[in-house]
N, C-alpha and C positions, 0 to 999 in steps of 0.2 A: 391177830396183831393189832396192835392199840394206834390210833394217831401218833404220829411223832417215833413210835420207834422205826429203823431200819433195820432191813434184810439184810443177812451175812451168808456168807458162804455152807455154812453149819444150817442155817433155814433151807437152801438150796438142797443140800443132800437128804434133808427130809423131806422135802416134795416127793410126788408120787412120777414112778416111770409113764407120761402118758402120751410122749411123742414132740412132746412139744418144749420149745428152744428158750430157757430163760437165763436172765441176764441181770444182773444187779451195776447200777451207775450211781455212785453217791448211795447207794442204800435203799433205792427206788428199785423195785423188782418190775421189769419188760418180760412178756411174755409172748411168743412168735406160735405158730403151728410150723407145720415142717416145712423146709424148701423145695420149691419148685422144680421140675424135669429139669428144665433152661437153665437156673441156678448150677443143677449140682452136674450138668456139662460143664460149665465154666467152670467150677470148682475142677474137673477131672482133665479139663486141658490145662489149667494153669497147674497144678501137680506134677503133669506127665512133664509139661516142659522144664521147670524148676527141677522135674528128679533128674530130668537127662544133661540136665546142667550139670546137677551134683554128682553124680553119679563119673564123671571125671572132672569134677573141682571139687573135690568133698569139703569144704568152707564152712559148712554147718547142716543144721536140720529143718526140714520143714514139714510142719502138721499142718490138718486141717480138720474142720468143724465136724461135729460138735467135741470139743475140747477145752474145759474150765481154764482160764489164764485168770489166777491170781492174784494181784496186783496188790490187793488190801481185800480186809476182810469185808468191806463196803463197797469192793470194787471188783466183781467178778463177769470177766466177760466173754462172749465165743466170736473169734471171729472167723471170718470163712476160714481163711489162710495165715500161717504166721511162718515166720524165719528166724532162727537163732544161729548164731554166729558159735562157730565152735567154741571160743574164749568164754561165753554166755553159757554154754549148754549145761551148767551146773543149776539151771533153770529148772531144766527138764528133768521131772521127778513123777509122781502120781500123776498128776496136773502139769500144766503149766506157774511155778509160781517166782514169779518176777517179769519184767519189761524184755519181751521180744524184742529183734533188733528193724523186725519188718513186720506190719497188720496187712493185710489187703481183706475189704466186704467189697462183696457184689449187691450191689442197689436190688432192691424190692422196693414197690409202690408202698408195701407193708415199712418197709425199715429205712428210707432215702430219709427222711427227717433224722431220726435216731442214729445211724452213718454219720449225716454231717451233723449233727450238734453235740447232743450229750455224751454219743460216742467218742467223737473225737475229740471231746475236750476231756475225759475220761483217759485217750491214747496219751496226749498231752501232758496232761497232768500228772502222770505217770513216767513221762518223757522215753517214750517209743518214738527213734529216731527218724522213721520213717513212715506213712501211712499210704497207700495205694486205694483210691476209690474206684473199682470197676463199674461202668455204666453201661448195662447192657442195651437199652434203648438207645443214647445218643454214640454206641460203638468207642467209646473213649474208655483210656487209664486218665485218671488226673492222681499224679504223686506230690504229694506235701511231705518238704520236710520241716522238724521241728529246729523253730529259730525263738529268740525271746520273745513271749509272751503267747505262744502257741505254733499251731502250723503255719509255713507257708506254702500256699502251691509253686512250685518248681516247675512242672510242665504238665501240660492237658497234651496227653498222646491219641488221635485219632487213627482211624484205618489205614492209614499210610505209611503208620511212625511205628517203632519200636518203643518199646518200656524198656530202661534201663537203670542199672541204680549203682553205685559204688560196692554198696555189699559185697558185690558179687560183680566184681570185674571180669569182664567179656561177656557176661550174661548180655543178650538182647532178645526180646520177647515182640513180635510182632501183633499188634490190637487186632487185627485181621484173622489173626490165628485160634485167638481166644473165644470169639463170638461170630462165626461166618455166617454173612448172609444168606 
């Protein structure tokens, strides 16, 4: 690849299977190794709880990682967790291709920068209504939603609190639950 060109989703599916998590922002290719034990617990508690949600509120569907959400062909991204709202799920094809109605990442010292910046301005720009940043060290959800000119955070949920979101009314998700000491 030459200076000045960007990665596409078509460069993406040429790469080689080698374990490891890439990601296209703007055309810029990020490249992860694989997620941590601790990571992919969070991932399996926040699942289990969201399925036993859905599973009598069927409202929509939720994947998670690794799964290509294609936004643009310069904008392909995995996030841990995503939600699509039934009315959406015209979404959900091979891939993901269009704007989830819900992201949530879980922080790594690897990707807490990439989360909060290009990521989410990436979420944004794209106008994904809502974005959930888990922080497994400081035990926090912080939920942004999107307002003019990007996110706003709406509430930093600690161990005490529940995470909840309109999506999905009567959902409540306990921070305690997700990452126990």
């Amino acid at each position: 690849m030459t200076i000045g060109t960007k990665y596409t989703h078509a460069d993406l599916l040429a790469m080689p299977e080698d374990g490891k998590r890439r990601e296209i922002i703007d055309g810029e290719i990020y490249v992860d190794p694989s997620r941590t034990v601790e990571h992919q617990r969070i991932v399996l508690r926040l699942a289990v709880a969201f399925g036993d949600f859905l599973a009598t509120h069927p409202l929509g569907e939720l994947r998670f990682g690794p799964l290509d959400v294609i936004f643009s062909d310069y904008d392909v991204l995995e996030p841990d967790l995503l939600f699509v709202l039934n009315e959406h799920k015209a979404i959900m094809q091979d891939w993901v291709r269009g704007t989830p109605d819900l992201v949530i990442e879980i922080l790594l010292p690897t990707t807490e920068a990439r989360d909060r910046g290009p990521k989410m301005k990436a979420y944004a720009r794209h106008c994904v209504p809502e974005y959930w940043i888990v922080d497994p060290t400081a035990q926090t959800v912080e939920v942004y939603r999107l307002a003019a000119g990007g996110f706003g955070l709406a509430k930093t949920c600690g161990r005490g609190d529940s995470v909840e979101t309109p999506l999905l009314p009567g959902f409540a998700l306990p921070v305690q639950s997700i990452s126990p000491a």
